[in-house]
N, C-alpha and C positions, 0 to 999 in steps of 0.2 A: 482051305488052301493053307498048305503050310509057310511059315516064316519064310524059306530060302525061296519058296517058287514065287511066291506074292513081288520078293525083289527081284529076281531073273525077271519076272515081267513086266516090274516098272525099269530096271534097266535097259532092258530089250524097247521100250517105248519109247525112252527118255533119252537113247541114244543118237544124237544126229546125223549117221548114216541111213536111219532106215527109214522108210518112208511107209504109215499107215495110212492107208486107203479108208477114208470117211463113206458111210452107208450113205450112198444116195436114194432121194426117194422113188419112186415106182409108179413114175405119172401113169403109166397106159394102166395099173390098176387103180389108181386115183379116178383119173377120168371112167374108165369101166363103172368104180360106184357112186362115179354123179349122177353118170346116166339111169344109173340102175334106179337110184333114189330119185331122182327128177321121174320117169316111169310109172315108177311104183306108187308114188305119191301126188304126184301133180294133180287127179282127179279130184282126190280127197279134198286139197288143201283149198283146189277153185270149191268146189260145192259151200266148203265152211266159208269162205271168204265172198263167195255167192249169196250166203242164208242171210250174214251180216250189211252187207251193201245194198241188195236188189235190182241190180242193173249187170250186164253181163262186162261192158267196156270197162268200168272200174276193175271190176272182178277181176279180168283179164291183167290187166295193169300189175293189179298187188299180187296176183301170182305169181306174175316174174319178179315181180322185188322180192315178195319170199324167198323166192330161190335164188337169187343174185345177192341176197346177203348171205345166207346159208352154207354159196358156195365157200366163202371163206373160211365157216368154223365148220364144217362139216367132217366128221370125224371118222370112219371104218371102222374100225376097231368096237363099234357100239351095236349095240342089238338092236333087230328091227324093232319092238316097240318105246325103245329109248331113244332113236333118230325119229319115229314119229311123233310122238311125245314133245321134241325138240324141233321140229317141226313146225308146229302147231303152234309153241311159243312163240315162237320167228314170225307167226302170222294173225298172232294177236299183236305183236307191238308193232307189227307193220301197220294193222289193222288202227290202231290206238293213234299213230302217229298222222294216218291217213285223215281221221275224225277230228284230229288237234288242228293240223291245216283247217279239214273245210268247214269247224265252225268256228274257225278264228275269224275275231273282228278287227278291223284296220282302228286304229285308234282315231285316225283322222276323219274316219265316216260318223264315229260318237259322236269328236267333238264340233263337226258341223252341224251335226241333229241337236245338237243341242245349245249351242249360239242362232240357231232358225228363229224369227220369231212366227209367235204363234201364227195362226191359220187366221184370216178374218171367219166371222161367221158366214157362208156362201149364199144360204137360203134363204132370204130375209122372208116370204111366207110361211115356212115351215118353225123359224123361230117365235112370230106370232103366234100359231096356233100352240104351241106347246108354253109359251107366258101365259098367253089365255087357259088352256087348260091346269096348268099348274096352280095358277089364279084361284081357281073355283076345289082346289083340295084343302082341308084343314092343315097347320103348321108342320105339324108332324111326320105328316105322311110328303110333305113338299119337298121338307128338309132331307131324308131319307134318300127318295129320289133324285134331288140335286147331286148330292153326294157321291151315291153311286152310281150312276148313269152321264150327270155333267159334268162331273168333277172325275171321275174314275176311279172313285175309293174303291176298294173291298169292303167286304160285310167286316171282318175286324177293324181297318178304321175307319168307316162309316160309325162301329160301336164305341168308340172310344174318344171320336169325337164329338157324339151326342150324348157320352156318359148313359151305355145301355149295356147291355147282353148282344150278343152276336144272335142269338136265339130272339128275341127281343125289336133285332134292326130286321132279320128274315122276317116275322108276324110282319112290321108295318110296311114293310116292302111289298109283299105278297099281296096286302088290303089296299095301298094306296095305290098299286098296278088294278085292282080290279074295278077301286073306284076311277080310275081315271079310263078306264075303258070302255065304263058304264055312261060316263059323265060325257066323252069322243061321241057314244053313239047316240045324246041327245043334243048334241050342237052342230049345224048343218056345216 
């Protein structure tokens, strides 16, 4: 565009009698490729959000958030494998934010569980028989057992408390479960 026409046309704009008509946008083609894209896609998007969940009322659910956020940034102008593509985004983070809820924990349910106090022991026979049997195993193989069974260690710290090998607490584990199984089936 040359110099003189570039200012004809900003004068011609800049002028206050005239009045330029702003493009408005083209809802009934907008809505045409919601629909089109909700159609075309919807199947797709419940199956992925199906494989991920395993229940169909979820499934159903984050469908429509998919597409109820979607509709805002949803764009025409883009190619069907780049609105699918974007898509499928929109339905992982739906998916992500779904998963963030329901394995959130209430803070207040922790710090109940954990001002509880302990359990009494319930069984008072069945904690007999297992003193008595613990009784009748050498030190090693007690200690072991106490550990990981009454106390609830793991084999790493079960090993770290006895100053062993985690390979080391598995062998006495393994021998003082057989002894004591041996030991159950000679005491009536």
């Amino acid at each position: 565009m040359r110099e003189d026409e570039s200012t004809a046309a900003a004068t011609t704009f800049a002028s206050p009698g005239k009045v330029v008509p702003l493009r408005q946008p083209d809802t009934t083609k907008d809505q045409d490729h919601l629909t089109w894209a909700y159609q075309t896609h919807v199947t797709a998007i419940y199956q992925y959000i199906y494989s991920r969940v395993g229940n169909r009322p979820d499934a159903e659910d984050l469908t429509a958030q998919v597409f109820m956020k979607a509709i805002n940034g949803m764009r025409s102008d883009v190619s069907v494998p780049e609105l699918r593509s974007w898509l499928y985004r929109v339905a992982q983070t739906t998916l992500a934010d779904h998963w963030r809820h329901y394995y959130a924990e209430d803070i207040a349910e922790l710090e109940e569980d954990v001002s509880k106090p302990l359990a009494a022991r319930e069984n008072p026979e069945a904690i007999q028989r297992v003193d008595a049997l613990m009784a009748t195993l050498p030190e090693s193989y007690r200690r072991v057992l106490e550990l990981r069974f009454l106390k609830g260690y793991s084999v790493r710290e079960t090993a770290q408390e006895l100053s062993l090998t985690e390979t080391n607490v598995k062998v006495l584990q393994f021998r003082a479960l057989n002894r004591a199984g041996r030991e159950r089936g000679r005491t009536p």
